[in-house]
C-alpha positions in Angstrom: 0.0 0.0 0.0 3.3 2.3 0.6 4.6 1.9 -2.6 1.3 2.5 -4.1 1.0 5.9 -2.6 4.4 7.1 -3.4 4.2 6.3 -7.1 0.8 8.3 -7.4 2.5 11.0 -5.7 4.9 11.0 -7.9 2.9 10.6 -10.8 0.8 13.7 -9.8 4.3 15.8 -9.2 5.6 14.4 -13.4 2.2 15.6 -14.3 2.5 19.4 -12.6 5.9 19.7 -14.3 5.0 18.5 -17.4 2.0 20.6 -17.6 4.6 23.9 -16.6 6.7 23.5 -19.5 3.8 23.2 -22.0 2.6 26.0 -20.9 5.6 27.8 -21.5 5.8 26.2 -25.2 2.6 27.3 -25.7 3.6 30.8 -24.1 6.7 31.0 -26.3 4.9 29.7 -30.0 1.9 32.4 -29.0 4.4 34.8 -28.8 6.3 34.1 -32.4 3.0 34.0 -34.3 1.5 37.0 -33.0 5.2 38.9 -33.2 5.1 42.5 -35.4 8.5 41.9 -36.3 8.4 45.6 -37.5 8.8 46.3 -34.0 12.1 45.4 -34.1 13.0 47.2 -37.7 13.4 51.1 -38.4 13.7 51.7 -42.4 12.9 54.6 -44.4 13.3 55.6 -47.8 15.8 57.9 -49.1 16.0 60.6 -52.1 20.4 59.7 -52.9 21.8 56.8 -54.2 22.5 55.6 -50.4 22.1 52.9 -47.7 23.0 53.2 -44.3 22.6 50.0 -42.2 23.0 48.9 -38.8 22.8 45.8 -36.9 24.5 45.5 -33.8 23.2 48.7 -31.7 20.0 47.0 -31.0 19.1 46.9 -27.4 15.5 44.4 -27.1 16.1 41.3 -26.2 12.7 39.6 -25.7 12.5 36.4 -22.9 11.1 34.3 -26.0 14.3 34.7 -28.1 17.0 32.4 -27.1 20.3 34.1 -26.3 23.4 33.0 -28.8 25.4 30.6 -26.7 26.8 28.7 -29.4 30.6 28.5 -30.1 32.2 31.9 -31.8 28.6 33.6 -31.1 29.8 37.7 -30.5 27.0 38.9 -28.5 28.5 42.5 -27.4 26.7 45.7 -28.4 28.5 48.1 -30.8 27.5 50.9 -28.0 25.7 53.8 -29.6 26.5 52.5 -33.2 22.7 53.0 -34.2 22.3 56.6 -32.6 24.9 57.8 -34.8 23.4 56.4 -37.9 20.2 58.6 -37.0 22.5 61.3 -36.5 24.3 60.8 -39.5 20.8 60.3 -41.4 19.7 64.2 -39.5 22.5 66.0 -40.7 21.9 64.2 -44.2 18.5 65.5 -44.1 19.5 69.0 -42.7 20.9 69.5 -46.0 17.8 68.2 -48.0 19.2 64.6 -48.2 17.4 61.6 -47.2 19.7 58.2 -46.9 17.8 55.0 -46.9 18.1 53.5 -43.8 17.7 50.3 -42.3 18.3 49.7 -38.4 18.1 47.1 -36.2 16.7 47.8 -32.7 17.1 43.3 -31.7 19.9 43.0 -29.4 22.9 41.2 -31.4 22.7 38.6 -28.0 19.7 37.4 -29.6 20.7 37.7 -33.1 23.3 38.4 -35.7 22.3 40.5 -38.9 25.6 40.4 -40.2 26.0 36.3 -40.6 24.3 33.9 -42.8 20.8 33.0 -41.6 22.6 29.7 -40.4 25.0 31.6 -38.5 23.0 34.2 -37.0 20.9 33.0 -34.8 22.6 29.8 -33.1 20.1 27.1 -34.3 17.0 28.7 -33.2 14.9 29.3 -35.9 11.9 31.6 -34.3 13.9 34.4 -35.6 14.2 33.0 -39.3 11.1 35.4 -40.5 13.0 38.9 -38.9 16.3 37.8 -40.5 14.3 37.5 -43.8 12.7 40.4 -43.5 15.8 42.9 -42.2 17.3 41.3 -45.7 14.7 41.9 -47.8 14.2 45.2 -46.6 17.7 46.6 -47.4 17.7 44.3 -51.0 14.6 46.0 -52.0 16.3 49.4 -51.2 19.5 47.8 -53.4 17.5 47.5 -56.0 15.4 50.7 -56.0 19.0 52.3 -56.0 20.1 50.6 -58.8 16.8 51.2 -60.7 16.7 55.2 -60.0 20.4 56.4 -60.1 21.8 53.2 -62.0 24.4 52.9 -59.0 24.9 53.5 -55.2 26.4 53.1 -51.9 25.5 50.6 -48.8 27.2 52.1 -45.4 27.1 49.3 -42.9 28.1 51.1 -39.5 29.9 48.6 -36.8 32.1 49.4 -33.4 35.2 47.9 -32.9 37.4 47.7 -29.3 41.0 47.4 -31.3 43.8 48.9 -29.2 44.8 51.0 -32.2 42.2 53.7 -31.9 41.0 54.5 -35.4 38.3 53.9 -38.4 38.7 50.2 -40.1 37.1 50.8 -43.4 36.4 47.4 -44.6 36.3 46.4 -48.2 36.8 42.9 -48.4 40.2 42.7 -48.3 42.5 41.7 -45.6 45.2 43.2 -43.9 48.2 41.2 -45.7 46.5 42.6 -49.1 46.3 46.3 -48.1 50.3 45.5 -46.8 50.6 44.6 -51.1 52.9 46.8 -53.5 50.3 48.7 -55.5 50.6 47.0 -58.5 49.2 43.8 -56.9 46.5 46.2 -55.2 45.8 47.6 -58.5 45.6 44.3 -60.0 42.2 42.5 -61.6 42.1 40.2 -59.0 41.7 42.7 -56.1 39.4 44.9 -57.4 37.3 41.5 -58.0 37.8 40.8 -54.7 36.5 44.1 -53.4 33.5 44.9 -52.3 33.3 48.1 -55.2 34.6 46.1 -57.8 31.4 48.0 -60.1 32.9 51.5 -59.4 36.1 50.7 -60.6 34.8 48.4 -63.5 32.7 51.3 -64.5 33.6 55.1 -64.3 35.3 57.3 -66.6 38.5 58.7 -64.2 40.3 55.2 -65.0 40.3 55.1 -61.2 42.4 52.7 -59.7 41.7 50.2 -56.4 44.4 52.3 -54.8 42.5 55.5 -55.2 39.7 54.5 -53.3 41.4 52.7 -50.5 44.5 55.9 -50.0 43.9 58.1 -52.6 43.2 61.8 -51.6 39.4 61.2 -52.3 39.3 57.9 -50.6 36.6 58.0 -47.7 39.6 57.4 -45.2 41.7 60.5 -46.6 38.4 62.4 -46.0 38.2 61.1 -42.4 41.7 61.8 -41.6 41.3 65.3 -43.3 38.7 66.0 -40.3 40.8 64.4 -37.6 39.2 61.2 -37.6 42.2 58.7 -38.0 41.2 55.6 -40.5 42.7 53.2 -42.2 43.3 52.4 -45.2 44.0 56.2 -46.0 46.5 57.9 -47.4 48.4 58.6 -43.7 48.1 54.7 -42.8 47.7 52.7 -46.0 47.4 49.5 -44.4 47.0 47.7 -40.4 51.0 47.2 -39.6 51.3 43.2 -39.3 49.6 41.8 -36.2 47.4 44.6 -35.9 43.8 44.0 -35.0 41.7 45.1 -38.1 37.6 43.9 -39.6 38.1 43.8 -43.3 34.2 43.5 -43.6 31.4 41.2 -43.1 28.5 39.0 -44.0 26.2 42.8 -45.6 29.3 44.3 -47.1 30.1 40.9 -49.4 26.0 40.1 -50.1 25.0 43.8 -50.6 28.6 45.3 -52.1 30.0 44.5 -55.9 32.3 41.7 -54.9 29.0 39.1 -56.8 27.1 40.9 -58.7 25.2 44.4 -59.1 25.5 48.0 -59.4 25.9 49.0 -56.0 29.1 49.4 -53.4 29.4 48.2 -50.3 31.9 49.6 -47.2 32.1 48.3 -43.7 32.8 51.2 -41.1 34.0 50.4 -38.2 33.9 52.9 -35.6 36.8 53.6 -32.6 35.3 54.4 -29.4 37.7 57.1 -28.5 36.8 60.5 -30.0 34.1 59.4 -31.7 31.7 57.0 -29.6 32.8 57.9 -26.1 30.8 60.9 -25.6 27.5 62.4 -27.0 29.8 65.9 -28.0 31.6 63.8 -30.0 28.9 61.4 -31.8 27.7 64.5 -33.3 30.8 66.4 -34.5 31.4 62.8 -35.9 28.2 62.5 -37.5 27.8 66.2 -39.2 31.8 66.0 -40.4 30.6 61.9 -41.9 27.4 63.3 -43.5 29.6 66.1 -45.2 32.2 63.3 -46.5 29.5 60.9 -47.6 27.8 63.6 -49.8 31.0 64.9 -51.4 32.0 60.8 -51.5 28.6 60.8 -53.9 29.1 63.5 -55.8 32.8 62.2 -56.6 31.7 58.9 -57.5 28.7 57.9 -57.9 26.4 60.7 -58.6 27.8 64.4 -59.3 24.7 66.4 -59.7 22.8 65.6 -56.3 
């Protein structure tokens, strides 16, 4: 009679614990088909042949999303990476300019917009539909671009912790192929390597890789001009060997020239001393990196905007 007891006892206890977690599996499958995932996107549409993205300023993170635990999962915040975008996009408009924009506002612990679907999310699927539509989002705006102007520019804006203090402007190419002799950097197989292999298959300046990475109208030579360190520019052509350096990702090889299409892609990866430490210096950052990007655009891509 003892042992009977105790085994319905424990029956009812399996029971009450197996009723707990359906109930959160119900809680958790409720929540992904009623989910807005617009909630989590901010994208606008722009008047210039440009893109600015970014994806790892986002600060939700929602119980029903499992956090990234999986091996070489970066789940840190590029701090304040996403308020300068808007800033940037501000001082864009305060000069009659709207970017297209596409921000993230998911916390990058939850998932990774820069990584394959497979990669970004650690094995849990629920997000599969936000990583489609993020993608989408800024593909339709690639193609709108490439439709109105012909040709245009995708800004993806990251934040690095590198000792060396200074803008990484990724391109697709590594730091042993900026170290190259130019004639290797000015070579077919670079520039087919590089994330704005259209620009320099199709302009009429016969410019050169090297003139975009270090030339005196490179984005970096710009930066440095206003006391924003980069590299590749023309003071620091290339990361010294050992040097820390992101050459760019996952959005700057799908949504640059590297494949296919009309429209360039750079990485820009953002020091937090000088420029991200402090809210005086997010916006002289911002209003001197709007002024660059629209005389970038008339330089290159489109001269009468």
């Amino acid at each position: 009679m003892k042992k009977i007891t105790i085994s319905f006892f424990f029956i009812i206890i399996s029971c009450s614990k197996s009723d707990k977690f359906n109930q959160e599996v119900d809680y958790i499958d409720d929540s992904i088909s009623n989910q807005n995932w617009n909630d989590f996107i901010e994208y606008r549409q722009g008047n210039i042949p440009l893109i600015i993205i970014s994806v790892h300023g986002g600060k939700l993170v929602p119980d029903w999303i499992k956090t990234r635990v999986c091996q070489d999962a970066t789940v840190v915040t590029d701090l304040y990476t996403k308020e300068i975008a808007l800033e940037i996009e501000s001082n864009l408009k305060s000069m009659g300019y709207s970017p297209y924009i596409v921000l993230n506002r998911l916390h990058r612990k939850k998932l990774d917009l820069n990584r394959t679907l497979k990669k970004s999310n650690c094995g849990d699927m629920k997000t599969e539909a936000y990583w489609n539509l993020f993608h989408n989002q800024v593909d339709n705006f690639r193609n709108e671009i490439h439709n109105k102007f012909g040709t245009g520019l995708v800004i993806d804006i990251h934040g690095h912790s590198h000792k060396e203090q200074r803008i990484e402007l990724g391109y697709l190419l590594s730091s042993s192929e900026l170290r190259m002799d130019i004639l290797k950097i000015n070579s077919s197989n670079l520039k087919n390597e590089s994330s704005v292999r259209n620009l320099l298959d199709n302009n009429l300046d016969n410019l050169k890789l090297s003139d975009l990475l270090s030339g005196e109208f490179s984005m970096g030579n710009l930066l440095t001009l206003k006391e924003h360190a980069s590299v590749p520019s023309k003071d620091c052509i290339a990361p010294k060997e050992g040097e820390l350096y992101f050459s760019g990702g996952y959005n700057t090889e799908v949504y640059g020239s590297k494949d296919n299409g009309s429209v360039d892609a750079v990485q820009v990866e953002l020091n937090m001393n000088g420029i991200r430490d402090t809210e005086e210096n997010r916006s002289v950052f911002s209003k001197n990196f709007a002024d660059i990007i629209i005389l970038f655009l008339r330089t290159y891509y489109v001269g009468d905007i």
